[in-house]
mmJSON file of the N, C-alpha and C atoms, coordinates in Angstrom:
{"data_MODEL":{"atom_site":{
"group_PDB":["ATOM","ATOM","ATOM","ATOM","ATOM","ATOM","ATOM","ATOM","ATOM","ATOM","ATOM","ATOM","ATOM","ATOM","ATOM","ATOM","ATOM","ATOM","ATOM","ATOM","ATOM","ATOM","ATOM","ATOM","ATOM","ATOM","ATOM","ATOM","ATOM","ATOM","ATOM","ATOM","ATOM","ATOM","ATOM","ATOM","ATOM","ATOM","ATOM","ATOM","ATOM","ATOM","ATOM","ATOM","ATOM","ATOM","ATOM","ATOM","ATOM","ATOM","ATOM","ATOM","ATOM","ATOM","ATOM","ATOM","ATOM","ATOM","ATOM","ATOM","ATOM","ATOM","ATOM","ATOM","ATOM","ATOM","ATOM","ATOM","ATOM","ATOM","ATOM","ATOM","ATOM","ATOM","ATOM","ATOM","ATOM","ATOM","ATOM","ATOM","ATOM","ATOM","ATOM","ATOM","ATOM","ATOM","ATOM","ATOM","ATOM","ATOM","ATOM","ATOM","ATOM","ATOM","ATOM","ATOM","ATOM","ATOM","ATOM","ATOM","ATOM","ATOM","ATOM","ATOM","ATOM","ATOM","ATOM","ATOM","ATOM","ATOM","ATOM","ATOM","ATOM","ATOM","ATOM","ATOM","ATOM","ATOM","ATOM","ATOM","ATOM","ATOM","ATOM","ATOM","ATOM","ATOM","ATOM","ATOM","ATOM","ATOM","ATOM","ATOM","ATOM","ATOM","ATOM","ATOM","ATOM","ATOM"],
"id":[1,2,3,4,5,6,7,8,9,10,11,12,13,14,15,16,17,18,19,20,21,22,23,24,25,26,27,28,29,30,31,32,33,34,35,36,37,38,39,40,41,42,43,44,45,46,47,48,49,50,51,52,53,54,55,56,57,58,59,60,61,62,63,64,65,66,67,68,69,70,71,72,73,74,75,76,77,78,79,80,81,82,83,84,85,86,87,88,89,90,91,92,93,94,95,96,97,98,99,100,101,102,103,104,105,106,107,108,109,110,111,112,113,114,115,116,117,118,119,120,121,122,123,124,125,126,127,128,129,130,131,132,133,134,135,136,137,138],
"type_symbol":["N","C","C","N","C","C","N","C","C","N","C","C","N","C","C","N","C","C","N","C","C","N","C","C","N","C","C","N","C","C","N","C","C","N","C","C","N","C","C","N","C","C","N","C","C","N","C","C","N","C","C","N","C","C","N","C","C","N","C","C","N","C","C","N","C","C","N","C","C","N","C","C","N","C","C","N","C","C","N","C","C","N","C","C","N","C","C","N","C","C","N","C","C","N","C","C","N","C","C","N","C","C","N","C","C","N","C","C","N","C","C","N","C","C","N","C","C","N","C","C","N","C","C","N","C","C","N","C","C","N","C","C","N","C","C","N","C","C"],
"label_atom_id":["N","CA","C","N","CA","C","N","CA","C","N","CA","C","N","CA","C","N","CA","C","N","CA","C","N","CA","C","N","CA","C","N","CA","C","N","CA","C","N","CA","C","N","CA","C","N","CA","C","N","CA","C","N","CA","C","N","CA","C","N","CA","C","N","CA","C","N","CA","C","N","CA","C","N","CA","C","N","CA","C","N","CA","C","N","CA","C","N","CA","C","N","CA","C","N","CA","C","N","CA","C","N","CA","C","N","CA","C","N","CA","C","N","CA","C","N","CA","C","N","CA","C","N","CA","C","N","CA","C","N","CA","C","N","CA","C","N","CA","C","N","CA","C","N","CA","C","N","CA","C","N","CA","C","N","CA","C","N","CA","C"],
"label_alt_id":[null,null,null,null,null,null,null,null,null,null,null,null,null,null,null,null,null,null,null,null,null,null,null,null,null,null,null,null,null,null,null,null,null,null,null,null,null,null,null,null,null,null,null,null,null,null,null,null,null,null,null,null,null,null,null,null,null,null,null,null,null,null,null,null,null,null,null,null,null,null,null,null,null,null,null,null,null,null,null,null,null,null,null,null,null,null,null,null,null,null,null,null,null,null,null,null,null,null,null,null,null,null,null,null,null,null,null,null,null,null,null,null,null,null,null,null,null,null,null,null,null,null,null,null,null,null,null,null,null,null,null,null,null,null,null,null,null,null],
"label_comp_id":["UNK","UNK","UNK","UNK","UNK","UNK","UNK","UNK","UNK","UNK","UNK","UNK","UNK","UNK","UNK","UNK","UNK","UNK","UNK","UNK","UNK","UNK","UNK","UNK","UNK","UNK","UNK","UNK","UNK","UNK","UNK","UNK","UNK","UNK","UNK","UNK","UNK","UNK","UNK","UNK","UNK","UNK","UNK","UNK","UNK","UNK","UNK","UNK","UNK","UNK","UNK","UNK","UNK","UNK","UNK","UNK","UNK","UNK","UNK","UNK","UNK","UNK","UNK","UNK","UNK","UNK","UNK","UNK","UNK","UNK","UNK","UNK","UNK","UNK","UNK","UNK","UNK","UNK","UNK","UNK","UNK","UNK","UNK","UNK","UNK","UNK","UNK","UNK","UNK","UNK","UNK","UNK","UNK","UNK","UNK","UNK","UNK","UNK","UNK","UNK","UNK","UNK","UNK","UNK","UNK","UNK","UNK","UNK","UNK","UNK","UNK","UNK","UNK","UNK","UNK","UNK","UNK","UNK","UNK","UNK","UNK","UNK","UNK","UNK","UNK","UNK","UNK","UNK","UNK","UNK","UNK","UNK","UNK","UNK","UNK","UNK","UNK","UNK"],
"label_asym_id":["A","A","A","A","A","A","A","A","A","A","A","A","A","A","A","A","A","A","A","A","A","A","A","A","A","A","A","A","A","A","A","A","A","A","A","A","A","A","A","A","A","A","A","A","A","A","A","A","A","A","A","A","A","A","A","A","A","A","A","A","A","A","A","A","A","A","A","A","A","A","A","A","A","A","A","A","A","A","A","A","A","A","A","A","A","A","A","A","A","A","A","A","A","A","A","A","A","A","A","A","A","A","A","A","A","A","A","A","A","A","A","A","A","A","A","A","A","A","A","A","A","A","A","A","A","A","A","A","A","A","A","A","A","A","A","A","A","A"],
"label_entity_id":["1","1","1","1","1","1","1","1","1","1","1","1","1","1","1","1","1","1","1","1","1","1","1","1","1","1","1","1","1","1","1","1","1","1","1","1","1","1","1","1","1","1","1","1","1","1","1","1","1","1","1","1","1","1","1","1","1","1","1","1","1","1","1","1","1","1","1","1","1","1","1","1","1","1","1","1","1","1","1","1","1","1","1","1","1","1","1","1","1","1","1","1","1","1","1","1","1","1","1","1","1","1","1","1","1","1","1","1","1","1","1","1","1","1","1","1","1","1","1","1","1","1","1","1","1","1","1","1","1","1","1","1","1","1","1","1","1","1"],
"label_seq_id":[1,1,1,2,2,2,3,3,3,4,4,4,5,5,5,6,6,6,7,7,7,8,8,8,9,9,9,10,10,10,11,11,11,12,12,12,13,13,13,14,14,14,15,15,15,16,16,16,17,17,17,18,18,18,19,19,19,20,20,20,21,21,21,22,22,22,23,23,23,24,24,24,25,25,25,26,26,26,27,27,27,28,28,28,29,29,29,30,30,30,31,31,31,32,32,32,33,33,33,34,34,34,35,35,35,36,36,36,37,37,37,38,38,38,39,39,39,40,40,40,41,41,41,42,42,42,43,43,43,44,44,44,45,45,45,46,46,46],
"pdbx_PDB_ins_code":[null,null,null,null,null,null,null,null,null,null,null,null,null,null,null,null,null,null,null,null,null,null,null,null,null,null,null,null,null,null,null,null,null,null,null,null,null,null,null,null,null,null,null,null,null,null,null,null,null,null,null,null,null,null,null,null,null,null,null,null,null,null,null,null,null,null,null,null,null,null,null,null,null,null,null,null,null,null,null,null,null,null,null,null,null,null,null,null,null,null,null,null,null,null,null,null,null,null,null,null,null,null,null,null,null,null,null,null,null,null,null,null,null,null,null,null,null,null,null,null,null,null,null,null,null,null,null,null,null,null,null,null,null,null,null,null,null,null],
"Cartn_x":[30.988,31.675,33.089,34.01,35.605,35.703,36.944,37.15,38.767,39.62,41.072,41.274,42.417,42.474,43.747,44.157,45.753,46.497,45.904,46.554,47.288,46.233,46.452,47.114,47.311,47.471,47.085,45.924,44.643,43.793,43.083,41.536,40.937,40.087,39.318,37.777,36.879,35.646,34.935,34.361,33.574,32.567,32.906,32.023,31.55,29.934,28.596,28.429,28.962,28.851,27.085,27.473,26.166,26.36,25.586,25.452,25.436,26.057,26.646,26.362,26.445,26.783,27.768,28.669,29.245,29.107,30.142,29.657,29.447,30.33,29.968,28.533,27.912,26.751,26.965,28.285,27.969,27.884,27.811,27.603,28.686,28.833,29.739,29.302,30.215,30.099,30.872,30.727,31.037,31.462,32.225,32.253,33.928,33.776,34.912,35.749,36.884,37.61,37.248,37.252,36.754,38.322,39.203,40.256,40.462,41.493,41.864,41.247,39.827,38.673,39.185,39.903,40.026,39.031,38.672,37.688,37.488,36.903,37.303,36.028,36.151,35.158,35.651,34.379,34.108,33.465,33.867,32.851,32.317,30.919,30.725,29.206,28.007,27.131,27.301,26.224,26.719,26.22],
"Cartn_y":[-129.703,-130.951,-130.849,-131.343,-131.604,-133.054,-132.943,-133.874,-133.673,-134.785,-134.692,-134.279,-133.563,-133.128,-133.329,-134.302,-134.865,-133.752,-133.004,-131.959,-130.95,-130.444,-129.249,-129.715,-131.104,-131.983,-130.736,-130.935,-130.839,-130.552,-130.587,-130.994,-129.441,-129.811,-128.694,-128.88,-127.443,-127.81,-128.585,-129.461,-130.169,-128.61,-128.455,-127.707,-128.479,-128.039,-128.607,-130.516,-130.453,-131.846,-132.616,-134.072,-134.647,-136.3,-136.523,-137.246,-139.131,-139.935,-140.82,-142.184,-142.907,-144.684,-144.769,-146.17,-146.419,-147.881,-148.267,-150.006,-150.999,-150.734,-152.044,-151.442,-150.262,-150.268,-148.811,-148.823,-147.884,-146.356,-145.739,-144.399,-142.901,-142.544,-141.257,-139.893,-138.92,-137.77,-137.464,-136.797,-136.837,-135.113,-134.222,-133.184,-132.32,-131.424,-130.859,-129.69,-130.014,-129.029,-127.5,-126.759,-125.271,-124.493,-124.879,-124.366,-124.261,-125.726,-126.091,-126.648,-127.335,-127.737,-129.59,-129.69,-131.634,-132.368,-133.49,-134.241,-134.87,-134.855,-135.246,-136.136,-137.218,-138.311,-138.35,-138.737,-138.556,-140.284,-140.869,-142.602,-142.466,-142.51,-142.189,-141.405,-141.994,-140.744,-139.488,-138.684,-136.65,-136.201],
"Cartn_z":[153.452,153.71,153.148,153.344,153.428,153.126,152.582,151.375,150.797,151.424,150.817,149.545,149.309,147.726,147.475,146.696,146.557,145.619,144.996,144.284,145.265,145.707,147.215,148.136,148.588,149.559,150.525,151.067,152.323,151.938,153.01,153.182,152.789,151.868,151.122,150.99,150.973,150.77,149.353,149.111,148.27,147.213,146.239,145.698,144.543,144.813,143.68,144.287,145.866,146.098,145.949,145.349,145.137,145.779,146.328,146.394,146.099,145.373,144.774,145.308,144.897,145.535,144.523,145.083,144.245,143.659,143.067,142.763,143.582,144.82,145.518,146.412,146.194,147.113,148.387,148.529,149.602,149.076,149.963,150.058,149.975,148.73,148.437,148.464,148.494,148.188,146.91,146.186,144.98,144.716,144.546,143.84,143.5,143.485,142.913,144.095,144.331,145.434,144.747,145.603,145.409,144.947,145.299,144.705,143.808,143.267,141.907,140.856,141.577,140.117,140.646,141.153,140.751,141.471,140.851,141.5,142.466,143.962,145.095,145.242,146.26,146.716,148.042,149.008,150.089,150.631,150.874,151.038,152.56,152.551,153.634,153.193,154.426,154.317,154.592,153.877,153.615,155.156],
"occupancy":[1.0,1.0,1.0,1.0,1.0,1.0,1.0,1.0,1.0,1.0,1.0,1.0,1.0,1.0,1.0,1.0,1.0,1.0,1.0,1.0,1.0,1.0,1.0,1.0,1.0,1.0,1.0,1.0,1.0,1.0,1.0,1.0,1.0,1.0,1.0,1.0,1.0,1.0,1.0,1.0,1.0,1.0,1.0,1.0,1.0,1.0,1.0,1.0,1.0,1.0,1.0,1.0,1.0,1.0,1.0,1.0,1.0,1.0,1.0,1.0,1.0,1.0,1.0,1.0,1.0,1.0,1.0,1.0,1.0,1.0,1.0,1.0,1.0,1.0,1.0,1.0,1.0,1.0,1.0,1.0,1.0,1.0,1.0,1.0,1.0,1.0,1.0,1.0,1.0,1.0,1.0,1.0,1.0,1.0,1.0,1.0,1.0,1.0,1.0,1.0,1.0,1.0,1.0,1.0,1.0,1.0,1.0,1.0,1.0,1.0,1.0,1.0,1.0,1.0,1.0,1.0,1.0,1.0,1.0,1.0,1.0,1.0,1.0,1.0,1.0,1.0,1.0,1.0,1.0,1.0,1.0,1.0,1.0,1.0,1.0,1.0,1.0,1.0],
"B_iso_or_equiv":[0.0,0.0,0.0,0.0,0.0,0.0,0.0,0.0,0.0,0.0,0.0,0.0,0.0,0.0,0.0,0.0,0.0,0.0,0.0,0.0,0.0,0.0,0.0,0.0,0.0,0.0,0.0,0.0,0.0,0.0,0.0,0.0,0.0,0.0,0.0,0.0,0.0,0.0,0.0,0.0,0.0,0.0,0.0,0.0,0.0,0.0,0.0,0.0,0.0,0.0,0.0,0.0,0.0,0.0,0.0,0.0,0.0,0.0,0.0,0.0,0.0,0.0,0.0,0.0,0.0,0.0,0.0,0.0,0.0,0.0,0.0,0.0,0.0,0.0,0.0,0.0,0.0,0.0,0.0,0.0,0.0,0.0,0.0,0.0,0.0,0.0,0.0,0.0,0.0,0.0,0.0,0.0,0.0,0.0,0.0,0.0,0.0,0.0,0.0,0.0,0.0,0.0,0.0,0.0,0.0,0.0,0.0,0.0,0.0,0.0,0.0,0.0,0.0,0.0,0.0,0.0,0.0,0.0,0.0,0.0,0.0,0.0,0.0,0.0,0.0,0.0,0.0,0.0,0.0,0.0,0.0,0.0,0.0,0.0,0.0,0.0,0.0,0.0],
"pdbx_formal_charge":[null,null,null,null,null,null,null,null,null,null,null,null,null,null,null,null,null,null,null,null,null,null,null,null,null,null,null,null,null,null,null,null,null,null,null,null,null,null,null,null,null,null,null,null,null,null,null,null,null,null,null,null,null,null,null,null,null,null,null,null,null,null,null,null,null,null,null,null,null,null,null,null,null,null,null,null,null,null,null,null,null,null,null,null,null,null,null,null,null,null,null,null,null,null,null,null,null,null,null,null,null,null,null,null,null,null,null,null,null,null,null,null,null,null,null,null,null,null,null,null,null,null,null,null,null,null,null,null,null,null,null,null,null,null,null,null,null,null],
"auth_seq_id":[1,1,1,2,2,2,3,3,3,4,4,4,5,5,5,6,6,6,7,7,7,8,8,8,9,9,9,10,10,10,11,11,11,12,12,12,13,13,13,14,14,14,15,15,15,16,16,16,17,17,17,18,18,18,19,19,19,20,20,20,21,21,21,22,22,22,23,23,23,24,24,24,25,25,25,26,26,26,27,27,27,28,28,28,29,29,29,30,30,30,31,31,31,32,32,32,33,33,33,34,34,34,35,35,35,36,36,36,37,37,37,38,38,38,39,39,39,40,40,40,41,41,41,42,42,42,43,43,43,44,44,44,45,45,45,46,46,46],
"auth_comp_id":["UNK","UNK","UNK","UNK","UNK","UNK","UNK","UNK","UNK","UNK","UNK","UNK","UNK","UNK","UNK","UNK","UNK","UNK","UNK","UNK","UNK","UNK","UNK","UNK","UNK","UNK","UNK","UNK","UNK","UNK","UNK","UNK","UNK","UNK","UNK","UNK","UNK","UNK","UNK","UNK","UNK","UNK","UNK","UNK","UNK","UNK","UNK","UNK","UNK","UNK","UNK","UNK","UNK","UNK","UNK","UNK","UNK","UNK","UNK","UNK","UNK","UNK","UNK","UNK","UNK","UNK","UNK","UNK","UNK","UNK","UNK","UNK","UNK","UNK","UNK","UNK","UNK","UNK","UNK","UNK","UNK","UNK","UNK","UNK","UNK","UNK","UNK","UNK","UNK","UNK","UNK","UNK","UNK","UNK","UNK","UNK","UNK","UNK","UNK","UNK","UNK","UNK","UNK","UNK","UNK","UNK","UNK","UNK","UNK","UNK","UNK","UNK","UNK","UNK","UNK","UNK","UNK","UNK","UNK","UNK","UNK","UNK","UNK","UNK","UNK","UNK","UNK","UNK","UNK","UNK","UNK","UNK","UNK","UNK","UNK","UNK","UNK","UNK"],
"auth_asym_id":["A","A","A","A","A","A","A","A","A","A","A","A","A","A","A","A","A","A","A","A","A","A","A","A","A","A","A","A","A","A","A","A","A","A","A","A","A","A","A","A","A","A","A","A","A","A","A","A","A","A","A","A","A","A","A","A","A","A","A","A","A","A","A","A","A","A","A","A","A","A","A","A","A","A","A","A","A","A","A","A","A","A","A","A","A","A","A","A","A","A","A","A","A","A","A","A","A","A","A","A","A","A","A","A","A","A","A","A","A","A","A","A","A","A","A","A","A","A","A","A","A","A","A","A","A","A","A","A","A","A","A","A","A","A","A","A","A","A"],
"auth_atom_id":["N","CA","C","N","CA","C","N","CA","C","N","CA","C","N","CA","C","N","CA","C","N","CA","C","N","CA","C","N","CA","C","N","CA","C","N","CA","C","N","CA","C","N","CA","C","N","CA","C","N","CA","C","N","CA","C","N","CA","C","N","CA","C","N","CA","C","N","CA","C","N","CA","C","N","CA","C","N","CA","C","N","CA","C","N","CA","C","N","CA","C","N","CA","C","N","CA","C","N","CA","C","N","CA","C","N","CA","C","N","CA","C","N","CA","C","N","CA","C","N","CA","C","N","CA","C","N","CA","C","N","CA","C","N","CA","C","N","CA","C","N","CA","C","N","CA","C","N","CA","C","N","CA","C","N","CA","C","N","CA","C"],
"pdbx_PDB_model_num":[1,1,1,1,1,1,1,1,1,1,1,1,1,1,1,1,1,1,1,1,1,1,1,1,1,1,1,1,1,1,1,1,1,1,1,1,1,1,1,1,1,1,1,1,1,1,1,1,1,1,1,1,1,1,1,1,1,1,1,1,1,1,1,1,1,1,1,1,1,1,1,1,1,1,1,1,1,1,1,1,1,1,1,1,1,1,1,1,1,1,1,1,1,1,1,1,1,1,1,1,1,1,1,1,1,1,1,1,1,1,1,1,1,1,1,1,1,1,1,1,1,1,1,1,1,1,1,1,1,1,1,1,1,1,1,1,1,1]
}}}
């Protein structure tokens, strides 16, 4: 899965992605760009 990465500015793969909700209820992806390590979120089912 792909997942904006404002560091890299583009779209990079999600590594160790998990699965998440967030507060108001909906549905995230949660993990770390494979590049540089920064933390990327995905809203949206996986």
């Amino acid at each position: 899965m792909d997942a904006y990465c404002f560091k890299c500015r583009a779209k990079k793969e999600i590594k160790g992605a998990q699965p998440v909700t967030l507060k108001n209820g909906r549905p995230a992806t949660q993990g770390t760009c494979a590049v540089c390590g920064t933390k990327l979120y995905r809203i949206g089912k996986a």
